[in-house]
KOLPA-903061 format. One record per atom (N, C-alpha, C): atom name; chain; residue in three letters; x, y, z. Coordinates in steps of 0.02 Angstrom, whole numbers. Example, Ala and Ser with C-alpha at 12.3 -4.5 7.8 and 13.67 -1.06 7.14 Angstrom:
# KOLPA-903061
N:A:Ala:660:-284:390;
CA:A:Ala:615:-225:390;
C:A:Ala:660:-165:390;
N:A:Ser:642:-112:354;
CA:A:Ser:684:-53:357;
C:A:Ser:645:2:394;
//
This chain:
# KOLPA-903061
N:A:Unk:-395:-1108:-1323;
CA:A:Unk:-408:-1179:-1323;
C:A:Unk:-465:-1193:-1276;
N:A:Unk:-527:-1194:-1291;
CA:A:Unk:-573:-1235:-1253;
C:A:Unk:-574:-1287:-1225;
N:A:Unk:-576:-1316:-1166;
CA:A:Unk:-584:-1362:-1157;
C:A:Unk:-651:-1376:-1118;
N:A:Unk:-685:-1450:-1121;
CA:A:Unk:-756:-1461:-1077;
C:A:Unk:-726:-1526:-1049;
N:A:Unk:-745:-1490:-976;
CA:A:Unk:-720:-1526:-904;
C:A:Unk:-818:-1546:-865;
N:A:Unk:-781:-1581:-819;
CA:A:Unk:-820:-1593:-791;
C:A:Unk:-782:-1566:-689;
N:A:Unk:-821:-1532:-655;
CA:A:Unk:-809:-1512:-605;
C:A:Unk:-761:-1567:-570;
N:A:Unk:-809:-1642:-558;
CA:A:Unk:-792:-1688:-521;
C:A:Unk:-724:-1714:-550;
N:A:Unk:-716:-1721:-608;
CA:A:Unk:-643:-1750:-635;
C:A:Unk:-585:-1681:-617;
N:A:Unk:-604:-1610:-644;
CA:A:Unk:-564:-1582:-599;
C:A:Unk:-556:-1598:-535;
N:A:Unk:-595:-1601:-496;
CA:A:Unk:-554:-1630:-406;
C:A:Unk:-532:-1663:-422;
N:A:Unk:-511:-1721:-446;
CA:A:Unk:-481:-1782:-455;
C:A:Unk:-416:-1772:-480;
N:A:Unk:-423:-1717:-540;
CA:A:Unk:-352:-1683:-571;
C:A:Unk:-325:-1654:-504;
N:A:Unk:-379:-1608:-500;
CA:A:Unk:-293:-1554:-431;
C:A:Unk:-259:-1590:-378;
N:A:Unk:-312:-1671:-362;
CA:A:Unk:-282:-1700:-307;
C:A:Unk:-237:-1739:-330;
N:A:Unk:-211:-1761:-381;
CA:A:Unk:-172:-1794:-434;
C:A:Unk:-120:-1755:-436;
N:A:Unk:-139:-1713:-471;
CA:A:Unk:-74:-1654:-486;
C:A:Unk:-29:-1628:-410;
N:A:Unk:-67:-1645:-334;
CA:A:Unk:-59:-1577:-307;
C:A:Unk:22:-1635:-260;
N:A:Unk:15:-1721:-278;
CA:A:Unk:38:-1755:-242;
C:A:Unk:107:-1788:-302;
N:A:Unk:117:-1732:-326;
CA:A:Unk:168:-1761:-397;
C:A:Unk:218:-1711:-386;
N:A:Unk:288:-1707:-399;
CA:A:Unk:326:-1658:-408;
C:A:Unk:335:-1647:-479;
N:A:Unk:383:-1621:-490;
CA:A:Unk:407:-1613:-574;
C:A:Unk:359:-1652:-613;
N:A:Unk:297:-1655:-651;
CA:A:Unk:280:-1686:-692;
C:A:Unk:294:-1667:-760;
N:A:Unk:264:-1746:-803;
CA:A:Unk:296:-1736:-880;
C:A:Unk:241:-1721:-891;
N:A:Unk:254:-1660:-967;
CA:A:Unk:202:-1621:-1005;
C:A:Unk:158:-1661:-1019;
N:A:Unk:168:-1726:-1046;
CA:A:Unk:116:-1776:-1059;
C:A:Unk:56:-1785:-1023;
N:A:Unk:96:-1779:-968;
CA:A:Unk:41:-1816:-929;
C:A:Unk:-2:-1748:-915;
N:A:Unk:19:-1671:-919;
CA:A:Unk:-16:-1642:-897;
C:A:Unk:-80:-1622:-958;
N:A:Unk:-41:-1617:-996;
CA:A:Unk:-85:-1606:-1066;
C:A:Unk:-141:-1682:-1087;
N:A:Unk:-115:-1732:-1051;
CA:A:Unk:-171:-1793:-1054;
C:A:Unk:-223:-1788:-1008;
N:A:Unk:-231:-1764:-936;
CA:A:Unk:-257:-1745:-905;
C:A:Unk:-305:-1693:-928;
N:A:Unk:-280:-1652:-965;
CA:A:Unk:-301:-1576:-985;
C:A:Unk:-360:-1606:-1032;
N:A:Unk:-340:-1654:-1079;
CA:A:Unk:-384:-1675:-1128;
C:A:Unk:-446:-1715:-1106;
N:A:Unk:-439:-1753:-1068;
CA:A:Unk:-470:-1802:-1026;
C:A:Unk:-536:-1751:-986;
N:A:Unk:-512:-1687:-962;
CA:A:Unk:-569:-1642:-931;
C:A:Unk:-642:-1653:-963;
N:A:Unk:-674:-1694:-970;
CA:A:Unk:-736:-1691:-1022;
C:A:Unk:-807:-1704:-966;
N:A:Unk:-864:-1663:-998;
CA:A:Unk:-918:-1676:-985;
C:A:Unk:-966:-1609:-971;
N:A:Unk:-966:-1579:-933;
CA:A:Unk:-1040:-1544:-939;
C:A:Unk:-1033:-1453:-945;
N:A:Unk:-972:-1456:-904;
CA:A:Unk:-938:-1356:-907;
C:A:Unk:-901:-1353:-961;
N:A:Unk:-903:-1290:-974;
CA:A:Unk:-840:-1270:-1029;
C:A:Unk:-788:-1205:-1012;
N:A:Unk:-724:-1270:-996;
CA:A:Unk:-684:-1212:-949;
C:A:Unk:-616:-1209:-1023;
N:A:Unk:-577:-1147:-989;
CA:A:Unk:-526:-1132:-1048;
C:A:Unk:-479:-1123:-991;
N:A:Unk:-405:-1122:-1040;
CA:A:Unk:-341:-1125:-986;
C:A:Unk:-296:-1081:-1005;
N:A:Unk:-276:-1052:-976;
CA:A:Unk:-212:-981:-985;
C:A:Unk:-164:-1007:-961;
N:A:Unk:-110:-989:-972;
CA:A:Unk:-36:-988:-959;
C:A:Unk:5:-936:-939;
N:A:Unk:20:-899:-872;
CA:A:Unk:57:-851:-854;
C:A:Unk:144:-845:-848;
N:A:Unk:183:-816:-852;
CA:A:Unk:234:-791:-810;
C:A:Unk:238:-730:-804;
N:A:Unk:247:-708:-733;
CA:A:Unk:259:-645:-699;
C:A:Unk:291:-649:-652;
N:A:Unk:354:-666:-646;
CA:A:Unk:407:-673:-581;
C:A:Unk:404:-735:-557;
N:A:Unk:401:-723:-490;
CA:A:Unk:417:-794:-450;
C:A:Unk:341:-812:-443;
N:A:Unk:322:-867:-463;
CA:A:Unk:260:-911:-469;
C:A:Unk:238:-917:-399;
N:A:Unk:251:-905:-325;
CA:A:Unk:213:-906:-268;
C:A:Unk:180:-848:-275;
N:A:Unk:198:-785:-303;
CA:A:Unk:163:-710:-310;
C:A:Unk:103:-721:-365;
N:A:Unk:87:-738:-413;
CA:A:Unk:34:-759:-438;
C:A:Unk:-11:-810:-447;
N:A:Unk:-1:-852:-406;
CA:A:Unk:-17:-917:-413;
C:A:Unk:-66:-875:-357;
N:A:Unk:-34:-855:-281;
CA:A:Unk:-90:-834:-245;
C:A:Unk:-134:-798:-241;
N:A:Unk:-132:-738:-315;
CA:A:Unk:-174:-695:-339;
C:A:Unk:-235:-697:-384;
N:A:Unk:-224:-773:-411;
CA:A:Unk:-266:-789:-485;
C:A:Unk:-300:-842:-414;
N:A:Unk:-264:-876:-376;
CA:A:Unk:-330:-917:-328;
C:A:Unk:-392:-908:-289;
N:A:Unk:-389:-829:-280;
CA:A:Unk:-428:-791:-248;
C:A:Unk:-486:-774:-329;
N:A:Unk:-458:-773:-355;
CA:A:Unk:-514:-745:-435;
C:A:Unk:-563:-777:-448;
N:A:Unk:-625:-736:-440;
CA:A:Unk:-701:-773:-437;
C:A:Unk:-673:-797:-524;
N:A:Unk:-704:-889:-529;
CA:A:Unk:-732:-902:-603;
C:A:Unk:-662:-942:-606;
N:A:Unk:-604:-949:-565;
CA:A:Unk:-530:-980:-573;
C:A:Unk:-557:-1060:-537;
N:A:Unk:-548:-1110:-560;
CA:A:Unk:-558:-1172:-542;
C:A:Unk:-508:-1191:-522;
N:A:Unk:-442:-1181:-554;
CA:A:Unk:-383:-1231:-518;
C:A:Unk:-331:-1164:-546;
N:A:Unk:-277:-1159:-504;
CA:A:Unk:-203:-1134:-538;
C:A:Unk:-148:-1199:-525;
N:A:Unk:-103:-1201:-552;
CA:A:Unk:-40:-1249:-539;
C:A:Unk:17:-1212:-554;
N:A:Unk:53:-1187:-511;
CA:A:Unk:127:-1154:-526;
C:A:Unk:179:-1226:-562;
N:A:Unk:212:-1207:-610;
CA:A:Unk:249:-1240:-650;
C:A:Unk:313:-1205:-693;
N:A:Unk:324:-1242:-727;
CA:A:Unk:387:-1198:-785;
C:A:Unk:370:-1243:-864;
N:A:Unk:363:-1159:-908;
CA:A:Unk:373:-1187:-952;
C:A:Unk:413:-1132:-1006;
N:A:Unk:411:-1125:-1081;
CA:A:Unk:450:-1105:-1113;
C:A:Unk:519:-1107:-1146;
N:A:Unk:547:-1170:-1111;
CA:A:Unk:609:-1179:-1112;
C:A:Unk:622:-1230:-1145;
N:A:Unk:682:-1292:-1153;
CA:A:Unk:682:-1336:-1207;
C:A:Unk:715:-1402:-1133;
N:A:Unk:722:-1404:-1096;
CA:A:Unk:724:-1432:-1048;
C:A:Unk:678:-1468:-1031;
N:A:Unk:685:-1537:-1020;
CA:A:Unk:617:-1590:-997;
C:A:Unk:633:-1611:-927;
N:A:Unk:561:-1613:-890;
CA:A:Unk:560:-1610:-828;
C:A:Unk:608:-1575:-776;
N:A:Unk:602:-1505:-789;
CA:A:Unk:660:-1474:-756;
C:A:Unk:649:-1466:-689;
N:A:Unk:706:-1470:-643;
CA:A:Unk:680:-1470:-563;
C:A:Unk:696:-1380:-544;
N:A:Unk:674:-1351:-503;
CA:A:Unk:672:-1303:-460;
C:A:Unk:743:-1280:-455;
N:A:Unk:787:-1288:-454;
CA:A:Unk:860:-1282:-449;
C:A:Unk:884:-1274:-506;
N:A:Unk:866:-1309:-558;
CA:A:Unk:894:-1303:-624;
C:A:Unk:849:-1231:-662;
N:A:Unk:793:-1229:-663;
CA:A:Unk:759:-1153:-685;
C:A:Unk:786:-1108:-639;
N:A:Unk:813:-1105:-592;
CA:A:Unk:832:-1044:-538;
C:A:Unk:911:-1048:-561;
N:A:Unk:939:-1089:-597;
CA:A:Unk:1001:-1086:-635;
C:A:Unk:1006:-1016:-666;
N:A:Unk:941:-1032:-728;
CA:A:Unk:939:-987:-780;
C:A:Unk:958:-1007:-837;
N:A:Unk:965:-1086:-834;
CA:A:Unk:990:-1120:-886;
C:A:Unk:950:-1155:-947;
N:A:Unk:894:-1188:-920;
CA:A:Unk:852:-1222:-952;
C:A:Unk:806:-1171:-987;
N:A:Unk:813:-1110:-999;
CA:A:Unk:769:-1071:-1038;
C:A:Unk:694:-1082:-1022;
N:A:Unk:668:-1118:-951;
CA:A:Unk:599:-1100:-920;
C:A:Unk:611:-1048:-893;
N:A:Unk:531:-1021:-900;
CA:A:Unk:499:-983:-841;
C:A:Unk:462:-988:-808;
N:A:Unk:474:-972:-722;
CA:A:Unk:421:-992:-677;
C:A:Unk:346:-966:-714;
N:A:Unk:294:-1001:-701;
CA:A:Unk:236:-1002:-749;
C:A:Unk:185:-1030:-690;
N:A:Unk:116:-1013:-710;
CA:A:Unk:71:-1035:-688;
C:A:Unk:31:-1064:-755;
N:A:Unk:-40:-1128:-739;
CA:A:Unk:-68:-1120:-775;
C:A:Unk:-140:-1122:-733;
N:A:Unk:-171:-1088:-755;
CA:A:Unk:-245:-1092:-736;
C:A:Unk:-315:-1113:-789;
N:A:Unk:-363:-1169:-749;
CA:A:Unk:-396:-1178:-766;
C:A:Unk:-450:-1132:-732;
N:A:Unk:-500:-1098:-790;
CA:A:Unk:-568:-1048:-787;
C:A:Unk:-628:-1068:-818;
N:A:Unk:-663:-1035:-775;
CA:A:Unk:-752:-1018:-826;
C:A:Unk:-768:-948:-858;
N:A:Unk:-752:-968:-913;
CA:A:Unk:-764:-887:-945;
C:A:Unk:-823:-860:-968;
N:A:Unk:-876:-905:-943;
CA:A:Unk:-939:-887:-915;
C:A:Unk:-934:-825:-862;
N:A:Unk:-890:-855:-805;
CA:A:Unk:-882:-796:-756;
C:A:Unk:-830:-750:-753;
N:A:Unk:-760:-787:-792;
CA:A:Unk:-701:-730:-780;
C:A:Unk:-689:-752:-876;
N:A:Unk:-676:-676:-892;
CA:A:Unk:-647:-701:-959;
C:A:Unk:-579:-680:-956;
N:A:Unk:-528:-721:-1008;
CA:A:Unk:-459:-691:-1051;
C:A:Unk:-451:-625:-1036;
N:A:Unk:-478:-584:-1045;
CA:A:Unk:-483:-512:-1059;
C:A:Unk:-439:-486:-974;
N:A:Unk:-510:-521:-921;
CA:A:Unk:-485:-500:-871;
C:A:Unk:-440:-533:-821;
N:A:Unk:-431:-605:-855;
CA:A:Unk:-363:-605:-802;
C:A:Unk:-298:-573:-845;
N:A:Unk:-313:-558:-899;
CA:A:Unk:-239:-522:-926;
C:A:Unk:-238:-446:-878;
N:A:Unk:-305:-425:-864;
CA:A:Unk:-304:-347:-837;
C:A:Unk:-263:-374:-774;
N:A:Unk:-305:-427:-703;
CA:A:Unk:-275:-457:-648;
C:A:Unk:-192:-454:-657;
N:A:Unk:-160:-506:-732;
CA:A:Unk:-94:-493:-724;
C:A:Unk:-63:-445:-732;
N:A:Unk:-77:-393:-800;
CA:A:Unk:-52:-329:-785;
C:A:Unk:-46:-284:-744;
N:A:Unk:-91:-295:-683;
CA:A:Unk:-85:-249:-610;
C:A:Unk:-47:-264:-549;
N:A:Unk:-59:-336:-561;
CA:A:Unk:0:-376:-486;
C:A:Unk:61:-397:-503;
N:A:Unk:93:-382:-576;
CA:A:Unk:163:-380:-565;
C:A:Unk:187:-304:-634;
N:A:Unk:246:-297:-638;
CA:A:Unk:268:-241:-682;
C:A:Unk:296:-292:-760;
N:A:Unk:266:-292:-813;
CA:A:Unk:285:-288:-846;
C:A:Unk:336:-253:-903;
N:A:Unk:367:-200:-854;
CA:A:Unk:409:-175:-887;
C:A:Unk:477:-186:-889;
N:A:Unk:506:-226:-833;
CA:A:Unk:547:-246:-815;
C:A:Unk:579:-322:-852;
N:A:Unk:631:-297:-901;
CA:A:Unk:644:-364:-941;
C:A:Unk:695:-424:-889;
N:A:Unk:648:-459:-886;
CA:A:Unk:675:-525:-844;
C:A:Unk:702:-506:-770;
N:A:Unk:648:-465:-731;
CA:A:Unk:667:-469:-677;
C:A:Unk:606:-444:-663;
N:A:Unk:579:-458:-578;
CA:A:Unk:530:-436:-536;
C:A:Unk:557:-432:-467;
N:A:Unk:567:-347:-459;
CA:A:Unk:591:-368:-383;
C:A:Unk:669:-366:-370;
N:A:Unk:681:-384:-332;
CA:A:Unk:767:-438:-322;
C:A:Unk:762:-477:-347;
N:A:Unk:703:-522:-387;
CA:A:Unk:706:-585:-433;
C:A:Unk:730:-569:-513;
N:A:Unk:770:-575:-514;
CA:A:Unk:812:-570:-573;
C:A:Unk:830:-642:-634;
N:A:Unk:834:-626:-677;
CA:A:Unk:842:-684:-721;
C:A:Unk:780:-714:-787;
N:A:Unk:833:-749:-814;
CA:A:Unk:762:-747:-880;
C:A:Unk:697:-794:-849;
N:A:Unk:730:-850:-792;
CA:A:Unk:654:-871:-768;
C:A:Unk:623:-818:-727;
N:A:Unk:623:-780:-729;
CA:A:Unk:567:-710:-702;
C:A:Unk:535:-666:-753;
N:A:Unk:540:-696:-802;
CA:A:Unk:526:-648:-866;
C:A:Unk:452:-637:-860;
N:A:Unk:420:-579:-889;
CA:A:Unk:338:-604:-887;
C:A:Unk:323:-609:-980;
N:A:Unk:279:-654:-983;
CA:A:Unk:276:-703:-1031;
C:A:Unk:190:-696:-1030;
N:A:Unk:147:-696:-1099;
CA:A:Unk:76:-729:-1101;
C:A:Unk:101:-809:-1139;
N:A:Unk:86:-852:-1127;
CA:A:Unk:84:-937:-1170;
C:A:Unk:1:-928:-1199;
N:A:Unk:17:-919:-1266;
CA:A:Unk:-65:-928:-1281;
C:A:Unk:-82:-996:-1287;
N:A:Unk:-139:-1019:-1282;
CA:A:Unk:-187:-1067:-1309;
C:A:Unk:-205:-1058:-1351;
N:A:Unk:-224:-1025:-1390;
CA:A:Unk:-277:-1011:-1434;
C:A:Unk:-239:-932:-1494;
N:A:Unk:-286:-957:-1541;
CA:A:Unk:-249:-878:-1592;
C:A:Unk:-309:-808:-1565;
N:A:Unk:-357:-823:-1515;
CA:A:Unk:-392:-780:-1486;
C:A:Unk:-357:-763:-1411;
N:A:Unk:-332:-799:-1381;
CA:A:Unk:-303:-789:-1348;
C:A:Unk:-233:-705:-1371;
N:A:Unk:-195:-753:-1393;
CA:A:Unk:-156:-702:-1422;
C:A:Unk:-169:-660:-1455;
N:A:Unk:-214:-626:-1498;
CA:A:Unk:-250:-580:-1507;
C:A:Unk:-257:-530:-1463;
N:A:Unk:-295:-580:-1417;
CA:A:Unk:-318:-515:-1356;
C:A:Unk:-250:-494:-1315;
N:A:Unk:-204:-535:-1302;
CA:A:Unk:-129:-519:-1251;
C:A:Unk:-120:-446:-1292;
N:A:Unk:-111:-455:-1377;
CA:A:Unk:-84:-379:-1415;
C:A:Unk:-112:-354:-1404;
N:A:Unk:-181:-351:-1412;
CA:A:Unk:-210:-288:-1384;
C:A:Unk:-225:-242:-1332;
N:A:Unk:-235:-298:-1269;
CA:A:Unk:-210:-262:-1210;
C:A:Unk:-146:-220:-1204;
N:A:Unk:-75:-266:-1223;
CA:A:Unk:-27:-223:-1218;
C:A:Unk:-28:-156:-1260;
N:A:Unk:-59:-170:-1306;
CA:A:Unk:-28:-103:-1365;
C:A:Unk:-82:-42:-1334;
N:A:Unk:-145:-75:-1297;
CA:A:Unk:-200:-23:-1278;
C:A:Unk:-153:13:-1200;
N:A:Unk:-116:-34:-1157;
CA:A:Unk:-63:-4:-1109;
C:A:Unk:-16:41:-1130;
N:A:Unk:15:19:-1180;
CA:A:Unk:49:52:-1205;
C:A:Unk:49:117:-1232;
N:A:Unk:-21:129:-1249;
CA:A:Unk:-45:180:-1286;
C:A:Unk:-70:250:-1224;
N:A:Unk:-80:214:-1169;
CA:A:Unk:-137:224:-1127;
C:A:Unk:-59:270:-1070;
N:A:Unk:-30:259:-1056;
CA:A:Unk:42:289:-1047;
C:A:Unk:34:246:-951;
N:A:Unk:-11:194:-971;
CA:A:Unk:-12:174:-877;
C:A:Unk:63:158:-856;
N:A:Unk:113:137:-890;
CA:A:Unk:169:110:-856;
C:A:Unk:221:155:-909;
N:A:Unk:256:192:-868;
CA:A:Unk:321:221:-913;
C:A:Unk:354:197:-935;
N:A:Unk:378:169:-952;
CA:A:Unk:404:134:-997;
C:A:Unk:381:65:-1016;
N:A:Unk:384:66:-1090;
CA:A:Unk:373:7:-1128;
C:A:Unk:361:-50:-1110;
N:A:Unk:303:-78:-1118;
CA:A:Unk:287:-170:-1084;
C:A:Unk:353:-204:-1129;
N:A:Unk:383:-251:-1103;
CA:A:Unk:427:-300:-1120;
C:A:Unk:395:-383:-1110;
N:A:Unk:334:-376:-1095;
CA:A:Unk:308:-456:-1109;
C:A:Unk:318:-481:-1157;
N:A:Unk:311:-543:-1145;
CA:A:Unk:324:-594:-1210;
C:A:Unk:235:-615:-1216;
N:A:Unk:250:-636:-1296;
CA:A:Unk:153:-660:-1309;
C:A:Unk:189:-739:-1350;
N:A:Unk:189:-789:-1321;
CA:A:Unk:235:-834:-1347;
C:A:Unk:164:-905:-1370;
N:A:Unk:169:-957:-1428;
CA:A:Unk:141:-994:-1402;
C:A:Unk:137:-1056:-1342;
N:A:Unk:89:-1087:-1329;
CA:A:Unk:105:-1106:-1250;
C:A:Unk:170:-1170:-1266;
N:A:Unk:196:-1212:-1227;
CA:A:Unk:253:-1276:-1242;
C:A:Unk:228:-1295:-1186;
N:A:Unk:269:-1355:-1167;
CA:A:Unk:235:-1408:-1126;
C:A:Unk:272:-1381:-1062;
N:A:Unk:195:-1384:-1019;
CA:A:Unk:204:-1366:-935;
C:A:Unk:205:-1411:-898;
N:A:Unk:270:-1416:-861;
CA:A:Unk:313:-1452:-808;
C:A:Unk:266:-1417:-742;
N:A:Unk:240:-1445:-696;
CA:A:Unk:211:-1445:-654;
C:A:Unk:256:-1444:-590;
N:A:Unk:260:-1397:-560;
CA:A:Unk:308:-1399:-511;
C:A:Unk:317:-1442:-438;
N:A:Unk:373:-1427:-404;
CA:A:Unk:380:-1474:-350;
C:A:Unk:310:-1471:-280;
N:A:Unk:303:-1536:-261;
CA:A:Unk:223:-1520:-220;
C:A:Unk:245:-1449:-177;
N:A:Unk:311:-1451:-149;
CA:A:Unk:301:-1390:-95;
C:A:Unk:295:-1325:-125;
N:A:Unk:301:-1282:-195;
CA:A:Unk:291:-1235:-230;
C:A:Unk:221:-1236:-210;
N:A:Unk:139:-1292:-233;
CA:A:Unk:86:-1282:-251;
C:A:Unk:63:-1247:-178;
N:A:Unk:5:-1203:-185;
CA:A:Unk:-29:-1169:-141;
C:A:Unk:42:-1130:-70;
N:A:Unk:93:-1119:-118;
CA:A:Unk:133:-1095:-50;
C:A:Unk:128:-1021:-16;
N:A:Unk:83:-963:-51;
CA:A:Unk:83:-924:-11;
C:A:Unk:21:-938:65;
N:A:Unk:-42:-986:21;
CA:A:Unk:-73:-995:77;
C:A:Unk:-46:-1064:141;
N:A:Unk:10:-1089:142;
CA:A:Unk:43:-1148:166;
C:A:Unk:99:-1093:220;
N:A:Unk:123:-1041:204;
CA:A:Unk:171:-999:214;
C:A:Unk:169:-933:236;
N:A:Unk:94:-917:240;
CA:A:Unk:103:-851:251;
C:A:Unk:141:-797:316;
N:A:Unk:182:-819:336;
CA:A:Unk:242:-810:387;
C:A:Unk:305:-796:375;
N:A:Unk:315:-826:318;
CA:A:Unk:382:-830:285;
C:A:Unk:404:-771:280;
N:A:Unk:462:-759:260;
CA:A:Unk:464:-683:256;
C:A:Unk:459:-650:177;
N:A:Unk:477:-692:135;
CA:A:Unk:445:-700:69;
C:A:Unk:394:-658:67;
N:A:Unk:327:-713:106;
CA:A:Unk:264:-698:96;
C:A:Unk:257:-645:109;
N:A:Unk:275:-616:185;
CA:A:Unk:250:-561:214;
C:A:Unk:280:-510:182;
N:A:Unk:356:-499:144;
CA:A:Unk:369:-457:113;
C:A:Unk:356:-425:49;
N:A:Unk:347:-463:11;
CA:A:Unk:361:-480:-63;
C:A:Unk:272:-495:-73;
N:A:Unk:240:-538:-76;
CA:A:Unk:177:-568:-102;
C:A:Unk:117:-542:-62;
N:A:Unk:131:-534:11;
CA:A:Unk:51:-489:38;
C:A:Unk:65:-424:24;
N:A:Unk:102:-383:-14;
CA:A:Unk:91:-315:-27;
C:A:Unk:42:-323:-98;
N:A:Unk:71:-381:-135;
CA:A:Unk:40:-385:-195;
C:A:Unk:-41:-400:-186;
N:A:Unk:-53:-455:-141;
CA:A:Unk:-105:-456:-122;
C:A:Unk:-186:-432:-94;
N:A:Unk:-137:-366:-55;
CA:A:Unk:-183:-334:-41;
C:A:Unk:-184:-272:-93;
N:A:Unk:-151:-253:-121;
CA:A:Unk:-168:-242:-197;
C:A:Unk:-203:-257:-252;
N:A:Unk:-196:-327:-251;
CA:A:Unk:-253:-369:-299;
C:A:Unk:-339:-357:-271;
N:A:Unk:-327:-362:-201;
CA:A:Unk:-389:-365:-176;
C:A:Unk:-419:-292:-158;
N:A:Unk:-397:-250:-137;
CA:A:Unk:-427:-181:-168;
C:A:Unk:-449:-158:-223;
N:A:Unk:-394:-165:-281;
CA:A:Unk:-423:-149:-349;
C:A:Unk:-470:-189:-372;
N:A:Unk:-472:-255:-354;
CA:A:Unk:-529:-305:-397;
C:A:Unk:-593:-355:-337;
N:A:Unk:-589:-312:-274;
CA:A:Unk:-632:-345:-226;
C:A:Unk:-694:-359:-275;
N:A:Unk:-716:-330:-329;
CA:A:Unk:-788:-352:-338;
C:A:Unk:-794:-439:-391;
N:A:Unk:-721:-460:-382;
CA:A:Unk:-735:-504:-427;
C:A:Unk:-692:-570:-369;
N:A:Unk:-665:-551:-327;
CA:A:Unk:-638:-599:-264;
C:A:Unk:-698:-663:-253;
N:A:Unk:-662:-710:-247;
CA:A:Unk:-712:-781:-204;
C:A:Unk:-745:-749:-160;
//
């Protein structure tokens, strides 16, 4: 799904979005539409575990304009933080990111996600267990999804992970925008023990393998 934004209305979006908790899909997908004027940015949809671990990995990615950790996939409207950590509402913690695929394409933030979490692991990352930990592609686009199969089936083929990818290649549903204290929390937190345990190993992972494409 293409969309043409304009830089300045993005600031206006992330500072909108960043002072909202739980938002309705509406409003995010009205926003989304509204992006108009001179760039032409496109938007992905992730899950790979707990959304503070990638949210802080795709922010560092030269060509990434905005990420927003959220939940989607599920049939649940406006679900809060407590209720997806249920395991009830059939979300998954999710990111979505807005890009320039001028500078970063599809291709390579699917490579980015395939390296900073395990896709092999059905509905769990970690001690994070449960179907909201599942990892998930949400396409936009029938190019989008295209390319998710092919990466996997080229992993798959390629013998990088022993056993079998278990991602999902789903189309995208409406993204619930999460509570303000989720957004930017590994850089708000990096003390926590979360962070220091769990998300800066990933980190400095991300940033070794892909320093040439870092902010």
């Amino acid at each position: 799904m293409k969309t043409t934004i304009s830089i300045v209305f993005l600031l206006l979006v992330a500072g909108g979005l960043s002072q909202q908790c739980a938002s309705e899909p509406q409003k995010t997908q009205h926003k989304e539409r509204m992006m108009t004027a001179t760039e032409n940015l496109d938007t992905a949809t992730l899950a790979g575990g707990c959304f503070w671990c990638i949210e802080a990995v795709f922010q560092q990615l030269n060509g990434v304009m905005l990420v927003k950790s959220g939940y989607t996939g599920g049939e649940v409207v406006n679900p809060t933080y407590d209720a997806v950590c249920s395991g009830s509402t059939g979300h998954a913690e999710a990111i979505q990111i807005v890009y320039d695929p001028t500078k970063v394409s599809f291709a390579k933030l699917l490579e980015v996600f395939f390296t900073v979490h395990d896709p092999t692991t059905l509905n769990r990352q970690g001690a994070d267990a449960g179907t909201q930990y599942r990892s998930a592609v949400f396409y936009h686009s029938d190019d989008q999804r295209k390319m998710a199969e092919t990466v996997i089936a080229k992993l798959n083929s390629s013998g990088t992970w022993t056993n079998p990818i278990v991602t999902e290649i789903k189309p995208v549903k409406p993204f619930y925008v999460a509570e303000k204290y989720h957004q930017n929390y590994f850089n708000d937190n990096k003390q926590q023990p979360y962070c220091r345990m769990v998300i800066q190993p990933k980190m400095e992972k991300f940033q070794k393998v892909f320093k040439e494409i870092i902010k």
